[in-house]
N, CA, C and O atoms as CSV, one atom per row, in Angstrom:
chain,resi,resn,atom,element,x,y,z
A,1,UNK,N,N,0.843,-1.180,0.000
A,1,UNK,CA,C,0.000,0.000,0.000
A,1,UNK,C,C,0.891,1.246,0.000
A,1,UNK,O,O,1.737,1.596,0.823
A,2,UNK,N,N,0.446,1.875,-1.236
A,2,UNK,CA,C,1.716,3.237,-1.293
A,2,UNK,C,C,0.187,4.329,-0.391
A,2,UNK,O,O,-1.020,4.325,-0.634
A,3,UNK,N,N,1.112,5.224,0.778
A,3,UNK,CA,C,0.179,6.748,1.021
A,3,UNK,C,C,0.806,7.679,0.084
A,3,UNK,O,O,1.910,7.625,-0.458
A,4,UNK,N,N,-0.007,8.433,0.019
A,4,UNK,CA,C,0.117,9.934,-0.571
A,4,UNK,C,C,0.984,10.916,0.276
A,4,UNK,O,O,0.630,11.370,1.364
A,5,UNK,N,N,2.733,11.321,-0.656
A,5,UNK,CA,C,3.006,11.816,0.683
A,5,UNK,C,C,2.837,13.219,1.196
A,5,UNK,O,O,2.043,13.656,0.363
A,6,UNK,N,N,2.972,13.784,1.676
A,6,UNK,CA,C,2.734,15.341,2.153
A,6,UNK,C,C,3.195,16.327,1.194
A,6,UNK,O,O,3.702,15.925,0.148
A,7,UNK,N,N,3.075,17.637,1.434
A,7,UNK,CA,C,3.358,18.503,0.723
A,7,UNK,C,C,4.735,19.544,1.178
A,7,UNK,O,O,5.239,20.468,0.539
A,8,UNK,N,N,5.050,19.061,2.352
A,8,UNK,CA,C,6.598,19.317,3.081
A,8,UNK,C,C,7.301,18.217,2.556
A,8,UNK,O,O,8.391,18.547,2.088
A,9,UNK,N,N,7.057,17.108,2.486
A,9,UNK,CA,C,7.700,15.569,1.599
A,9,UNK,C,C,8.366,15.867,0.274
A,9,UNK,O,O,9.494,15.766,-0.208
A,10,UNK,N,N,6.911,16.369,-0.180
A,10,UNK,CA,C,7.529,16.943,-2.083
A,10,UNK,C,C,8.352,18.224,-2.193
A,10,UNK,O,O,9.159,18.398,-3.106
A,11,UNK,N,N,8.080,19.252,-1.076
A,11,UNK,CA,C,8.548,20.773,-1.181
A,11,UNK,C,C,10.511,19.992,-0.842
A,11,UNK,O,O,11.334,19.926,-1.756
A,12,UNK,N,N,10.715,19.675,0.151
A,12,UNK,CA,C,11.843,18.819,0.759
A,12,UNK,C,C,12.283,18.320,-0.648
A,12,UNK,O,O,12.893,19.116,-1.362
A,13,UNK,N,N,12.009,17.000,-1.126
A,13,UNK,CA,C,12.919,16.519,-2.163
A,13,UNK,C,C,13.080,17.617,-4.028
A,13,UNK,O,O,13.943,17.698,-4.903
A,14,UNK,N,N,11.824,18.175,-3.817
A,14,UNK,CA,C,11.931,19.350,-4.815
A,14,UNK,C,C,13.720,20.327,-4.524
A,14,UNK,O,O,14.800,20.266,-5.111
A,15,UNK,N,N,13.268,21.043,-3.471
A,15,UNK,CA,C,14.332,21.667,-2.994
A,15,UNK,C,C,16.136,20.978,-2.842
A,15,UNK,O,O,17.165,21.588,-3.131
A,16,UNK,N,N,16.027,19.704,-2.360
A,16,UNK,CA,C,17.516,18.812,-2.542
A,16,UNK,C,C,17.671,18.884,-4.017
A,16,UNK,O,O,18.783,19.132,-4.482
A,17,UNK,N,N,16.669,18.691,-4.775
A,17,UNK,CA,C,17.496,18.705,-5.913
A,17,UNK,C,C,17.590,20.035,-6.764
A,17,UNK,O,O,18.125,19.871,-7.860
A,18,UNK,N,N,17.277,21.000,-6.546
A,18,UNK,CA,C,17.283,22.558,-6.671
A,18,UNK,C,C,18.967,22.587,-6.269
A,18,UNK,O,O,19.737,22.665,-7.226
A,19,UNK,N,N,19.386,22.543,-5.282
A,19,UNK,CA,C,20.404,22.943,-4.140
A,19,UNK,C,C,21.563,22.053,-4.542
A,19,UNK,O,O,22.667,22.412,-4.134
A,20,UNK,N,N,21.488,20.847,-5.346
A,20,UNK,CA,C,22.428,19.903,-5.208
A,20,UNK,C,C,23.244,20.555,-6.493
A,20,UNK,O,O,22.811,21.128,-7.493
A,21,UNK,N,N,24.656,20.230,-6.057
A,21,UNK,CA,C,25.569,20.657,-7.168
A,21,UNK,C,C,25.549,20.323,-8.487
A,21,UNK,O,O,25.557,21.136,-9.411
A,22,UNK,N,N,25.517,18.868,-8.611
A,22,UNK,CA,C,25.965,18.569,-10.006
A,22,UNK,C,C,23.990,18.010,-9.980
A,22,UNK,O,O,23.176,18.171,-9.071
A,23,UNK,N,N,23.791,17.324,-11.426
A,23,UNK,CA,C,22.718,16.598,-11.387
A,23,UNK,C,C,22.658,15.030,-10.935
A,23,UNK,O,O,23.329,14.153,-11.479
A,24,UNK,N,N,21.863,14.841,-9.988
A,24,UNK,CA,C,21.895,13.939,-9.185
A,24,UNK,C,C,21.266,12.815,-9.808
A,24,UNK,O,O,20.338,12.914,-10.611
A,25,UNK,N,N,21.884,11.546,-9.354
A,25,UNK,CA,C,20.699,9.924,-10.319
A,25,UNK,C,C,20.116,9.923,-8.723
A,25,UNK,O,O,20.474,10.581,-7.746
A,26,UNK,N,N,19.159,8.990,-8.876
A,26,UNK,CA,C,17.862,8.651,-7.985
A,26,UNK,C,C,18.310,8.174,-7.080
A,26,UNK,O,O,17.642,8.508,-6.101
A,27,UNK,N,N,19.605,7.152,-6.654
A,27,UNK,CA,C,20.076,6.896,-5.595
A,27,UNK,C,C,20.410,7.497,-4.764
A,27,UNK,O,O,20.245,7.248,-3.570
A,28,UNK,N,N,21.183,8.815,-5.453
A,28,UNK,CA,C,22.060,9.883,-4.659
A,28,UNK,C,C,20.810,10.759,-4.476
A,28,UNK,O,O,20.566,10.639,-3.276
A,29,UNK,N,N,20.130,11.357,-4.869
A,29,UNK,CA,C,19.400,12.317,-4.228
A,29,UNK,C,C,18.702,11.390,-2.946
A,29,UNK,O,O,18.819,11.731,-1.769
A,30,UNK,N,N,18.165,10.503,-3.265
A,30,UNK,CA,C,17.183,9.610,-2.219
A,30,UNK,C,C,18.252,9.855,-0.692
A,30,UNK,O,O,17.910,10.493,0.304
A,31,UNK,N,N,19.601,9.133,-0.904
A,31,UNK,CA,C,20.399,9.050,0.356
A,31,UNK,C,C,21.172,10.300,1.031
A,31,UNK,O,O,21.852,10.298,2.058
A,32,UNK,N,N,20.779,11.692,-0.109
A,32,UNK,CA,C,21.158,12.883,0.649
A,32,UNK,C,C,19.763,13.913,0.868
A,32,UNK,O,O,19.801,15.141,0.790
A,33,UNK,N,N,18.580,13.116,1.150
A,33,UNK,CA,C,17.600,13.559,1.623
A,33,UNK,C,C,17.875,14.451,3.358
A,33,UNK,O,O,18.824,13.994,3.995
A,34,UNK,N,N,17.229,15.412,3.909
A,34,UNK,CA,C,17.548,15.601,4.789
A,34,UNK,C,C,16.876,14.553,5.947
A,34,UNK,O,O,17.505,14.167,6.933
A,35,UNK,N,N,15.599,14.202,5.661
A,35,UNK,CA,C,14.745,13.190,6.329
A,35,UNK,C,C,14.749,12.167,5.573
A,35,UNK,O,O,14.911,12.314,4.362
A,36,UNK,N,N,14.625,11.304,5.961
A,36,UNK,CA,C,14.699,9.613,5.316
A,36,UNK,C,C,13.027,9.365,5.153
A,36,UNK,O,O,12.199,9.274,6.059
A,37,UNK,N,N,12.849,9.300,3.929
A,37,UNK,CA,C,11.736,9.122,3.271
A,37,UNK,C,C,11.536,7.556,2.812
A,37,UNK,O,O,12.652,7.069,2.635
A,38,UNK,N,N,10.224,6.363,2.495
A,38,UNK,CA,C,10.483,5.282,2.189
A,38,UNK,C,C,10.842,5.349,0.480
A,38,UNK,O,O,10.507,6.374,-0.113
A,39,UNK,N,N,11.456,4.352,-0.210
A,39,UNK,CA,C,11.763,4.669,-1.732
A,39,UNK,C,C,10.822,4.710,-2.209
A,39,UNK,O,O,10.719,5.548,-3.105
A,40,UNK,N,N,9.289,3.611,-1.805
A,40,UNK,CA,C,8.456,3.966,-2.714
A,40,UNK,C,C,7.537,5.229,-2.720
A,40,UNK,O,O,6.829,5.679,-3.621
A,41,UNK,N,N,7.784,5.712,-1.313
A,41,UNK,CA,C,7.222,7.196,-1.372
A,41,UNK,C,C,8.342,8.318,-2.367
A,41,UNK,O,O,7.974,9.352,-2.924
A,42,UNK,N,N,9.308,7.925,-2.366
A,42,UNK,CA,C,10.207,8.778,-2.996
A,42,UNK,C,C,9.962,8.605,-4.854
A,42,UNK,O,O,10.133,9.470,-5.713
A,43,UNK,N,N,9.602,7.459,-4.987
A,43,UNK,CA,C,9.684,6.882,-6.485
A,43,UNK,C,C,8.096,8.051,-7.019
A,43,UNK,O,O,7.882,8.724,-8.027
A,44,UNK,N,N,7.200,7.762,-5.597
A,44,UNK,CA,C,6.215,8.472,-6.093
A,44,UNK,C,C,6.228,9.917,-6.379
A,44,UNK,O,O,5.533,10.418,-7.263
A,45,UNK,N,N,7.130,10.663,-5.521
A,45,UNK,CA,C,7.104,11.646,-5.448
A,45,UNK,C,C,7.809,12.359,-6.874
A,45,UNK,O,O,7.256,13.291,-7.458
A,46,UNK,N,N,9.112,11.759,-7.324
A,46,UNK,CA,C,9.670,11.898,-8.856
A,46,UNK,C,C,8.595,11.880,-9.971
A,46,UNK,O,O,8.731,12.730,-10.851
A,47,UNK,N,N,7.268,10.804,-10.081
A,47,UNK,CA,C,6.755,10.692,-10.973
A,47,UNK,C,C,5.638,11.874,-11.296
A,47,UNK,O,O,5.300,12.192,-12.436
A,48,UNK,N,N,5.161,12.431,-10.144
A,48,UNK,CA,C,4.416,13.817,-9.683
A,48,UNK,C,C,5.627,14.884,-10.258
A,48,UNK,O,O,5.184,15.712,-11.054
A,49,UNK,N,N,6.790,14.962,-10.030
A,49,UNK,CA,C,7.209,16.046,-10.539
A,49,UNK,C,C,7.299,16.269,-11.483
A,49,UNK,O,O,7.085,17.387,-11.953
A,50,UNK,N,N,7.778,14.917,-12.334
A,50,UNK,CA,C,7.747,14.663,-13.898
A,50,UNK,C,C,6.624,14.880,-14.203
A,50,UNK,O,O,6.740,16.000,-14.702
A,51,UNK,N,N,5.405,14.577,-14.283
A,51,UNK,CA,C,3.880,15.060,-14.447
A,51,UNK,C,C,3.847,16.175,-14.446
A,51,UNK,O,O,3.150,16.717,-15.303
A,52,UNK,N,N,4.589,16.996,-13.479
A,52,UNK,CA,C,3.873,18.618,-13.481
A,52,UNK,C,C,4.941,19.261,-14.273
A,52,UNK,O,O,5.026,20.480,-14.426
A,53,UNK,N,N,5.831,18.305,-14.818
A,53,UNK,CA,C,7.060,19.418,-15.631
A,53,UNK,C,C,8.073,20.080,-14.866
A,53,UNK,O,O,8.763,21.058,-15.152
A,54,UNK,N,N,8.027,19.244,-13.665
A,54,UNK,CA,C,9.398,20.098,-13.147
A,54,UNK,C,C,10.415,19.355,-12.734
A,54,UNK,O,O,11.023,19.725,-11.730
A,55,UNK,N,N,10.898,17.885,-13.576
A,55,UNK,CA,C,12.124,17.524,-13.748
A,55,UNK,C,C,12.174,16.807,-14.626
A,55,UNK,O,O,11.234,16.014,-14.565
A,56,UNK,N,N,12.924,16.616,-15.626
A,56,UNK,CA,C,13.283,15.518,-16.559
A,56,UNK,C,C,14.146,14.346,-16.206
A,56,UNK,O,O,14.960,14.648,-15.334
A,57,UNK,N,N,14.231,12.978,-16.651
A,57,UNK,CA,C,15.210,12.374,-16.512
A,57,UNK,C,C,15.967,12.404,-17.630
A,57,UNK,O,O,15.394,12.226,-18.705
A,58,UNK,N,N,17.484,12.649,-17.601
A,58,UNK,CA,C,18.547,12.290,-18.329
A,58,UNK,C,C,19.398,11.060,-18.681
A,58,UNK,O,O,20.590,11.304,-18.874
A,59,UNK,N,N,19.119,10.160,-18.766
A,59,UNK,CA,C,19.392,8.616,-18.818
A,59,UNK,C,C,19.029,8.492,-17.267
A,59,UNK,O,O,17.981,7.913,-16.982
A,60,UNK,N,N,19.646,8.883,-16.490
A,60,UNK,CA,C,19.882,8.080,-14.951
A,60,UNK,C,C,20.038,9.792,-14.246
A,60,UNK,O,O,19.897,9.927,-13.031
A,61,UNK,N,N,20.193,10.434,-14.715
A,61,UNK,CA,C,19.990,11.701,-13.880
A,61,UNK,C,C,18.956,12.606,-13.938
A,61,UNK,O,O,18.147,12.556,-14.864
A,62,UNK,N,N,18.865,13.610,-12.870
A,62,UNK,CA,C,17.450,14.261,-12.841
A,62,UNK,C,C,18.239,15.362,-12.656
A,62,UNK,O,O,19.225,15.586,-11.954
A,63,UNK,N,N,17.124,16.471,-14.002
A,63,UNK,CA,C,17.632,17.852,-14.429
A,63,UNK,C,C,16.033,18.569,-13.710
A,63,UNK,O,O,14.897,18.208,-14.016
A,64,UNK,N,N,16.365,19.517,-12.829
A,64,UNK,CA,C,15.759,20.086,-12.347
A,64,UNK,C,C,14.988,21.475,-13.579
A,64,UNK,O,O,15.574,22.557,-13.541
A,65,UNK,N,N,14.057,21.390,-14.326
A,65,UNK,CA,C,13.139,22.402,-15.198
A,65,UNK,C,C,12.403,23.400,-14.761
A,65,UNK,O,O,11.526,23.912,-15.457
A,66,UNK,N,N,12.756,23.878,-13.254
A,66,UNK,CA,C,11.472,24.430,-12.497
A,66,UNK,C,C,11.938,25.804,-13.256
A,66,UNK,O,O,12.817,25.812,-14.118
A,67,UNK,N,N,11.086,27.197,-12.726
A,67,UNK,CA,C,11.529,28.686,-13.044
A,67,UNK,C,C,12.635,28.662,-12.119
A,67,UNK,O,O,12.671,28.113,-11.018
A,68,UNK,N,N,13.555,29.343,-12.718
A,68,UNK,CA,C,14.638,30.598,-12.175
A,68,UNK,C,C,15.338,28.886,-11.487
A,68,UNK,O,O,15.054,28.391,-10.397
A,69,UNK,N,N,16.244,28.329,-12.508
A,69,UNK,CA,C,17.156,27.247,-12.540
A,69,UNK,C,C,18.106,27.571,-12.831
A,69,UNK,O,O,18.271,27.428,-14.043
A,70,UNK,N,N,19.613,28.323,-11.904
A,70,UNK,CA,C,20.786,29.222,-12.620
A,70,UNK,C,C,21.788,28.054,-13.802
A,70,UNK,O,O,22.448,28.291,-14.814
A,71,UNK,N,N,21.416,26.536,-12.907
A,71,UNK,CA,C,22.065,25.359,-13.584
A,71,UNK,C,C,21.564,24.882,-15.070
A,71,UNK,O,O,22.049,24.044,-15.830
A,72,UNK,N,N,20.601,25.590,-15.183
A,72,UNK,CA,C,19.701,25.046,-16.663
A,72,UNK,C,C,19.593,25.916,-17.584
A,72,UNK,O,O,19.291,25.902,-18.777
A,73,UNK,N,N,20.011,26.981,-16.527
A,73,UNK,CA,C,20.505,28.019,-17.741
A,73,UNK,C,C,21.679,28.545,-18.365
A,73,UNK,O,O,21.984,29.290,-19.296
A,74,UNK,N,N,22.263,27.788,-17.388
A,74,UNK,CA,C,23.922,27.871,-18.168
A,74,UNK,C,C,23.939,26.549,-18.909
A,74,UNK,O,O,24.873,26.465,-19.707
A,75,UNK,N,N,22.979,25.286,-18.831
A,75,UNK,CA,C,23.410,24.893,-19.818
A,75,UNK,C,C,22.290,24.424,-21.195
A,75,UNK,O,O,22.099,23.445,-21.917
A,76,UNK,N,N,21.652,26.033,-20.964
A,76,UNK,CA,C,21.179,26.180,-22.166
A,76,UNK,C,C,21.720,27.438,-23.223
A,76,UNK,O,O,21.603,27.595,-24.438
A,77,UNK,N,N,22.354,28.229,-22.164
A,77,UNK,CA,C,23.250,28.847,-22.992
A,77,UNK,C,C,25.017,28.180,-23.280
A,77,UNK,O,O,25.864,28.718,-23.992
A,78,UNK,N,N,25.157,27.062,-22.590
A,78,UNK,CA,C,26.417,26.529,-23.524
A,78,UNK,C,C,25.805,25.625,-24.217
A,78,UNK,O,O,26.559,24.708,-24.541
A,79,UNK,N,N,24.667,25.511,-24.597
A,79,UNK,CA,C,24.314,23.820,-25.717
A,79,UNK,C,C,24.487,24.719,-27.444
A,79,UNK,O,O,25.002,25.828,-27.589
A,80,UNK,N,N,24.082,24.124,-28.209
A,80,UNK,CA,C,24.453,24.508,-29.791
A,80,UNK,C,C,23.102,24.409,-30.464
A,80,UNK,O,O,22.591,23.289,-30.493
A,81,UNK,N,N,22.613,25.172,-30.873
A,81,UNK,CA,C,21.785,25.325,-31.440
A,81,UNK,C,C,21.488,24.310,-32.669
A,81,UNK,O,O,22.317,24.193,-33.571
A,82,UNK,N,N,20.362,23.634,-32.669
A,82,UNK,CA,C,20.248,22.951,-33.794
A,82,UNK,C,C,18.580,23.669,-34.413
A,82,UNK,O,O,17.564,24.077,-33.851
A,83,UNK,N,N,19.110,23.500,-36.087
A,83,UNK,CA,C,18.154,24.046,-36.634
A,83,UNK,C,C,16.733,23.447,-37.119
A,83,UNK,O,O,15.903,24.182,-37.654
């Protein structure tokens, strides 16, 4: 039985990965949570963000898409334009 988790739950793992240096895969964000969350509440919580558009996965990493991302915008101004 998965619960629905809170809205301090999602604001929390939203924010770790806002804050985290490089882009994080699902293991590493999960184990530098500040509170220890269960995985399948955590698995749920990724698929809600992806739904609302505010992270992509990159093979195995998660690129944070939210507004005002200083990391997504530097690397949308170093990518190359394709026509």
């Amino acid at each position: 039985m998965i619960h629905e988790p809170r809205l301090d739950t999602i604001l929390m793992v939203e924010q770790t990965i806002l804050k985290s240096e490089d882009y994080p895969t699902r293991t590493s964000l999960w184990k530098s949570l500040p509170r220890k969350i269960q995985y399948q509440t955590f698995k749920h919580i990724l698929d809600y963000l992806e739904a609302s558009g505010k992270i992509v996965f990159n093979d195995t990493k998660i690129v944070y898409t939210g507004v005002n991302n200083p990391k997504l915008q530097a690397l949308i101004k170093s990518s190359v334009r394709v026509r």
